[in-house]
Structures are given as structure tokens and as C-alpha cells.
Backbone as a chain_set.jsonl record, in Angstrom:
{"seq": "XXXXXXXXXXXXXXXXXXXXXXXXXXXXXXXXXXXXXXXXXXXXXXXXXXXXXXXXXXXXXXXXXXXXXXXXXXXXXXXXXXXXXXXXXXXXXXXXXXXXXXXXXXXX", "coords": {"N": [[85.473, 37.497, 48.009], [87.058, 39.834, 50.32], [89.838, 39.935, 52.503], [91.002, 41.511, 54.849], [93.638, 40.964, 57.076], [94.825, 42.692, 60.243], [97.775, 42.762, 61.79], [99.283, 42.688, 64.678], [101.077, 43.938, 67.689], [101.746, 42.809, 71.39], [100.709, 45.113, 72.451], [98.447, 46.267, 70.774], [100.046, 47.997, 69.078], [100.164, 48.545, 65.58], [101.739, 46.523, 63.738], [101.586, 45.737, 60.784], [100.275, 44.603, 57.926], [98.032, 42.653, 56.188], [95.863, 41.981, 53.082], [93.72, 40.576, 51.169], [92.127, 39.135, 48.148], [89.561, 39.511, 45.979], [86.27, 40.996, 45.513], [83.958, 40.721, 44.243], [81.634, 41.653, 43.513], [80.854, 42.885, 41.491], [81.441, 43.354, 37.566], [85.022, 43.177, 36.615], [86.712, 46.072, 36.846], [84.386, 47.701, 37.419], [83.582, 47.185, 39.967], [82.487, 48.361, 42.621], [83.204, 48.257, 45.766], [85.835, 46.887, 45.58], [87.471, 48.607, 44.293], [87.184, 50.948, 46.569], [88.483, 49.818, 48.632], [90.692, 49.196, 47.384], [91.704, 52.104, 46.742], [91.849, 53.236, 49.575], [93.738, 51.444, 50.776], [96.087, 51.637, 49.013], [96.032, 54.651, 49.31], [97.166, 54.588, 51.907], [99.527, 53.095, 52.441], [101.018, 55.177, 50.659], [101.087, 56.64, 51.915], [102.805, 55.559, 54.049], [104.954, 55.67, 52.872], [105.647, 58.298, 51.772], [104.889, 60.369, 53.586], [105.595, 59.17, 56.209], [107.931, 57.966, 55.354], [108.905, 55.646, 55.029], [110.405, 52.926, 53.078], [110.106, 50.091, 50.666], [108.276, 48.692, 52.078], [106.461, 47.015, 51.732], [104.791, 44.36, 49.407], [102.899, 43.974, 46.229], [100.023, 42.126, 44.462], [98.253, 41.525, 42.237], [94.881, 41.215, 43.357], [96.392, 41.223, 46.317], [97.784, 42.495, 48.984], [100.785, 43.075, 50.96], [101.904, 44.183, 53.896], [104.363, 45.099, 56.159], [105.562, 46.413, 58.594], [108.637, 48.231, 59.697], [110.491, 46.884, 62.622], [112.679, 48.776, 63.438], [111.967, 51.861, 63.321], [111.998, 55.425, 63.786], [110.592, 57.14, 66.836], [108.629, 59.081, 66.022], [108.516, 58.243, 63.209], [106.9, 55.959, 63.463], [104.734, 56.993, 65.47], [103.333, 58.02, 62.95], [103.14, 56.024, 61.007], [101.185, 54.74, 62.912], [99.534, 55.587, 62.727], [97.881, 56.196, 60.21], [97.634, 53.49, 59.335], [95.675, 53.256, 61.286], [93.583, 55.195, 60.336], [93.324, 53.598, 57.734], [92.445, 51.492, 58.955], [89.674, 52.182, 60.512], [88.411, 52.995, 57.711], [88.502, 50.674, 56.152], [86.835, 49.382, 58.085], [84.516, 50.51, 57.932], [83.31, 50.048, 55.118], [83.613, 47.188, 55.704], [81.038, 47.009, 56.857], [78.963, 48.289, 55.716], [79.009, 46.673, 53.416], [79.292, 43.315, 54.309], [78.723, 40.996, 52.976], [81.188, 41.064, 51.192], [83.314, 41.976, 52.909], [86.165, 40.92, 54.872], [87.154, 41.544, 58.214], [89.895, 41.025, 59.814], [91.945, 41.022, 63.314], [94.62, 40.715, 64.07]], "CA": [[85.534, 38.06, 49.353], [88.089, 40.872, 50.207], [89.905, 39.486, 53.672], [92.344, 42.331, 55.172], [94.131, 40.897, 58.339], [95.695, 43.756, 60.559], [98.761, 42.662, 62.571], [98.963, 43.862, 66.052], [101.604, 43.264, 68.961], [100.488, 42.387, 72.519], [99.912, 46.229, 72.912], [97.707, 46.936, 70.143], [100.802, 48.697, 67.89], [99.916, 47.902, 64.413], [103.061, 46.16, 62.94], [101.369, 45.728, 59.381], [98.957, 43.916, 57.251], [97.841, 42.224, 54.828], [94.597, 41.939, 52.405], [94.204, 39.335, 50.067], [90.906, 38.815, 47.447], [88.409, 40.308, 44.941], [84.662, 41.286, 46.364], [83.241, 39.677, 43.249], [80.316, 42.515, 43.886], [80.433, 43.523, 40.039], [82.443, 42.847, 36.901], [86.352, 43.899, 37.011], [86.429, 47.588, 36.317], [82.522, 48.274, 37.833], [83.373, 46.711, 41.381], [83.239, 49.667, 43.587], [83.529, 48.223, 46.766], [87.357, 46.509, 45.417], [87.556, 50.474, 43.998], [86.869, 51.759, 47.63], [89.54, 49.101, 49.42], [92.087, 49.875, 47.133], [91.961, 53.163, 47.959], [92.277, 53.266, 51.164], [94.894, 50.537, 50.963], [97.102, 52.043, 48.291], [96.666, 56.063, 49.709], [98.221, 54.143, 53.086], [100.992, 52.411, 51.734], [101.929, 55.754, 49.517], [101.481, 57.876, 53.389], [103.949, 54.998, 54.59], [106.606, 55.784, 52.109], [106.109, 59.524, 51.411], [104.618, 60.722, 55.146], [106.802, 58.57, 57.297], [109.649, 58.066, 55.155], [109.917, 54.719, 55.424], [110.325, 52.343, 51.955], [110.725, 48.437, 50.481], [107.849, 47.383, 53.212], [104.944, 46.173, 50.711], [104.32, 43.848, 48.078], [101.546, 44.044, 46.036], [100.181, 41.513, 43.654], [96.491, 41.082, 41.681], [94.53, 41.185, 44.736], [96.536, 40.982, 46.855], [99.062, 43.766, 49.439], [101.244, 42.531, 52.073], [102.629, 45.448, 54.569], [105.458, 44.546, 57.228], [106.504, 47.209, 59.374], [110.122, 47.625, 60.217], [110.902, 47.363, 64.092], [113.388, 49.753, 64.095], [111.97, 52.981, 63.048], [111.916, 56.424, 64.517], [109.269, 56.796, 67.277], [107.95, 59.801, 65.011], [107.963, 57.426, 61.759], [106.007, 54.84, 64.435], [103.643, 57.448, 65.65], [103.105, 58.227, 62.064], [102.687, 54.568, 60.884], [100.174, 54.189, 63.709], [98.011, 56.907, 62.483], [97.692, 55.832, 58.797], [97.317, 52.113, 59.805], [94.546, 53.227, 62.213], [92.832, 55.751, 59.503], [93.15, 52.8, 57.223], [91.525, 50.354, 59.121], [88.588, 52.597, 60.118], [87.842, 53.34, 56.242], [87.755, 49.277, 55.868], [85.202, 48.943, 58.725], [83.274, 51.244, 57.411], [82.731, 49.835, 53.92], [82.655, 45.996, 55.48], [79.776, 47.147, 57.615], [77.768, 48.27, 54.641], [78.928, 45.454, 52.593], [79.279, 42.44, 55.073], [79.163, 39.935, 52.282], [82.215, 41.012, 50.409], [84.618, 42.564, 53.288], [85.892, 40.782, 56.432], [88.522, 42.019, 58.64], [90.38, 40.431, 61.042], [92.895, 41.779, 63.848], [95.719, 39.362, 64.064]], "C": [[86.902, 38.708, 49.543], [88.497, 40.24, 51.818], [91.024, 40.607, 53.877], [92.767, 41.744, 56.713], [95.247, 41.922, 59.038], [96.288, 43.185, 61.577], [99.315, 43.237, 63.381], [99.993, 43.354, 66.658], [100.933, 43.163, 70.381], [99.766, 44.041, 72.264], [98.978, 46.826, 72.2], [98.281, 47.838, 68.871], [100.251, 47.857, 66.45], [101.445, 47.386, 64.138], [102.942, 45.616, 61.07], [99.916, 45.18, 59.047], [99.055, 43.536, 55.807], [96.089, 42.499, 53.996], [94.462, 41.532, 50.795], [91.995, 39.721, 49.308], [90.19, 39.939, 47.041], [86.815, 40.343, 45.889], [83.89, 40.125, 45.493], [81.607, 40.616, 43.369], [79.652, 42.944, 42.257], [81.916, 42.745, 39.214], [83.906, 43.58, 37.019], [85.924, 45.517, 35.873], [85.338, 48.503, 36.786], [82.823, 48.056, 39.382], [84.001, 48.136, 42.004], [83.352, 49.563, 45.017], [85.62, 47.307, 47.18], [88.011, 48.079, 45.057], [87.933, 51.186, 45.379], [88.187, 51.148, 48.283], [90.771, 49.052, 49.089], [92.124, 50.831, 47.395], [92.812, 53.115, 48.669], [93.586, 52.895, 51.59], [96.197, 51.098, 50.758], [97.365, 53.686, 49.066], [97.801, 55.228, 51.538], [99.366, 53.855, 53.13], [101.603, 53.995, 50.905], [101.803, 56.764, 51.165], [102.824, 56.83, 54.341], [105.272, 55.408, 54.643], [106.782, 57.519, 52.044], [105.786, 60.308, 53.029], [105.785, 60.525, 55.748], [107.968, 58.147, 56.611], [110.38, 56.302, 54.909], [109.497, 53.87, 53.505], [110.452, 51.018, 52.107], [109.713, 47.742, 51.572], [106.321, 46.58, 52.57], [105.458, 45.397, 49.622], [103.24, 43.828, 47.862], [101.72, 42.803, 44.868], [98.85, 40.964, 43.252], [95.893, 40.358, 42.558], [94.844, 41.039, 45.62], [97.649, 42.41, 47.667], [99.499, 42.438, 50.665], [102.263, 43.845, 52.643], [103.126, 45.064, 55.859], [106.239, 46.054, 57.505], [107.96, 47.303, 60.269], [110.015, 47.437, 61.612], [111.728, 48.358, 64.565], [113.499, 51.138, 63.335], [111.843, 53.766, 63.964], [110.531, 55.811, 65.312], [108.2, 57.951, 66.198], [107.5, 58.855, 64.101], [106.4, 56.451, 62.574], [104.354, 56.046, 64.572], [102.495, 57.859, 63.715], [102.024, 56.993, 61.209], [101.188, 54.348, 61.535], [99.13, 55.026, 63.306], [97.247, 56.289, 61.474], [97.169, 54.448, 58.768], [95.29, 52.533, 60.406], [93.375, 53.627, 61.419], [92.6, 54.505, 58.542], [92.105, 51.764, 57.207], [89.644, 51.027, 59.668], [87.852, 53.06, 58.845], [87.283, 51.511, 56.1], [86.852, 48.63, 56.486], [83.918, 49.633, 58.014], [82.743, 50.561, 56.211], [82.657, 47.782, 54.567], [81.67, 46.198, 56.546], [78.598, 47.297, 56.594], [77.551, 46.858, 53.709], [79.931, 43.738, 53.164], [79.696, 41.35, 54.246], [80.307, 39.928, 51.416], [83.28, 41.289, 50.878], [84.69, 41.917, 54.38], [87.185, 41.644, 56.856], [88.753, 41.432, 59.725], [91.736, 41.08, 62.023], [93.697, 40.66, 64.782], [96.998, 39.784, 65.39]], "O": [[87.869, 38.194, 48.98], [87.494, 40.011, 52.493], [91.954, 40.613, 53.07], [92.053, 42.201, 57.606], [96.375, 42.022, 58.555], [95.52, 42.954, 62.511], [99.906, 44.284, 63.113], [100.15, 42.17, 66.359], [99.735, 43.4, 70.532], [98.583, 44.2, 71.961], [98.5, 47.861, 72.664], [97.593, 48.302, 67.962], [99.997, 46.652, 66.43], [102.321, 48.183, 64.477], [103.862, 45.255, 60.336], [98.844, 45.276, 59.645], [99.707, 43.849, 54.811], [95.28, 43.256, 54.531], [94.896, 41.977, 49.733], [91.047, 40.292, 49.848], [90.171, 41.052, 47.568], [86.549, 39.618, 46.847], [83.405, 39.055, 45.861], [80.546, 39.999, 43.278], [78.495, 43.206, 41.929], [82.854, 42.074, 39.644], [83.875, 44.672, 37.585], [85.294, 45.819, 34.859], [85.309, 49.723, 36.631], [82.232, 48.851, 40.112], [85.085, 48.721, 41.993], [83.581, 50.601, 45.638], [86.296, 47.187, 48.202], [89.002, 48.523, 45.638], [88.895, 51.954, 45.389], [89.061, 51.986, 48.506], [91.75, 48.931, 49.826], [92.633, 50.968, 48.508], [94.037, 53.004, 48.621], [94.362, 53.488, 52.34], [97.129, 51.182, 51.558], [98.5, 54.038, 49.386], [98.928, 55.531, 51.93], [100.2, 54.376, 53.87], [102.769, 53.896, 50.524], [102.663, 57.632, 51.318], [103.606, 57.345, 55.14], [106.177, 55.525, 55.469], [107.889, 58.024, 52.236], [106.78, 60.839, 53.525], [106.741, 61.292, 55.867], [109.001, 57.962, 57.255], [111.519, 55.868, 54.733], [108.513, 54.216, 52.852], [110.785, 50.519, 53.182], [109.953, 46.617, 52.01], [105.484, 45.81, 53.041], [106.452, 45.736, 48.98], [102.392, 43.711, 48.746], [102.793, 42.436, 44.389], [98.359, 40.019, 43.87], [96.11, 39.157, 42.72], [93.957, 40.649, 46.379], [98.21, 43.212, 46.92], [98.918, 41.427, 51.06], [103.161, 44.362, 51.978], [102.302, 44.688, 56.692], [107.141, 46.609, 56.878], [108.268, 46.62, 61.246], [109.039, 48.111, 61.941], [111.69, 48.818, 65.707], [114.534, 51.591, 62.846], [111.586, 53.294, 65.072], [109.773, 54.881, 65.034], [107.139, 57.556, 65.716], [106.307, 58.554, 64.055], [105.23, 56.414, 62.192], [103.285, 55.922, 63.974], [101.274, 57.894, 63.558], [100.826, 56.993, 60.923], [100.224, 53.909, 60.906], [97.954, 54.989, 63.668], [96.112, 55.868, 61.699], [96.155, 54.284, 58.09], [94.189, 52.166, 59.996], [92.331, 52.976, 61.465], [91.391, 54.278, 58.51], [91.343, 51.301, 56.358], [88.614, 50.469, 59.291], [86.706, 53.496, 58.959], [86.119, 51.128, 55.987], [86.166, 47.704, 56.053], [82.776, 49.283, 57.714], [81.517, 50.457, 56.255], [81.831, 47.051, 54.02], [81.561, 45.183, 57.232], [77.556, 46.641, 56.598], [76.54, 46.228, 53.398], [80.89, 43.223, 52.589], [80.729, 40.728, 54.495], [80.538, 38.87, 50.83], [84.302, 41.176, 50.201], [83.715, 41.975, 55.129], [87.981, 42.232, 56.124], [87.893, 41.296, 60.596], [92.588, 41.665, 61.354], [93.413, 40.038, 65.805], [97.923, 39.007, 65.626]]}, "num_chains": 1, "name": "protein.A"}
């Protein structure tokens, strides 16, 4: 099971995320719904650093990302952030709607 938790403040700003686990849908290399979530995951994290500019806020690690947004970036970098975050997390509804048993998401 693929779990992505997206980290919100009261107002709804994204301030990061995480997303931990394998689908287990197929064998490693065939699974195209872990295929689809990286993606998404990884083009976000590389619009973080090369888009908005900002660096050093992920770790990654065999199944696993962790993304911590600074507090004190531009509001540009922010509006930026908030886009990519947002595009992000509508790509991962989309695929755990089709595939329910392998994606949850939670908004933390």
C-alpha cells in the first residue's frame, strides 16, 4: 500500500509531505501504479528545486520521499510551491480513485 500524507497549516497552505510504501500491484519493475506515483512525486520535487528555486527540502529513500517546506520563502517561491503541491496531489487522487486498494491519501 502506497500512503502519501499531505501536510497542511490551519489555512490549507501545503507545508509538505510525505509518501511512504510499495503498491505491491505487480512485480518490481511491472508495477505501474508505483511507476505513476513516482512520477508525479519525483516531477514535483524536481519543480520544487528547479521552478521555485528552492533546494535540501527532500529525502528520498526505497519507497519512501519526505518533503518539508521552508517557512521562510519568497511569497512567489510559496505561490509556486502551492501550485506544484496542489497539481501533485490531484494526480495522486486520481490514480487512488482508480486503484483504491493500493493508494491512500491523507491530508494532515
Amino acid at each position: 500500500m502506497i500512503k502519501a500524507v499531505l501536510k497542511t497549516n490551519g489555512d490549507g497552505v501545503y507545508q509538505g509531505f510525505e509518501v511512504s510504501g510499495h503498491s505491491g500491484s505487480n512485480e518490481r519493475g511491472k508495477d505501474i501504479i508505483c511507476a505513476a506515483v513516482s512520477s508525479i512525486v519525483q516531477a514535483t520535487l524536481i519543480g520544487i528545486e528547479e521552478v521555485a528555486g528552492i533546494n535540501d527540502t527532500y529525502r528520498i529513500d526505497d519507497g519512501y520521499v519526505k518533503c518539508d517546506i521552508p517557512s521562510d520563502i519568497s511569497e512567489k517561491q510559496s505561490l509556486q510551491v502551492q501550485t506544484l503541491i496542489a497539481t501533485m496531489h490531484l494526480g495522486l487522487k486520481s490514480i487512488a480513485m482508480q486503484y483504491h486498494n493500493f493508494v491512500r491519501i491523507k491530508e494532515d
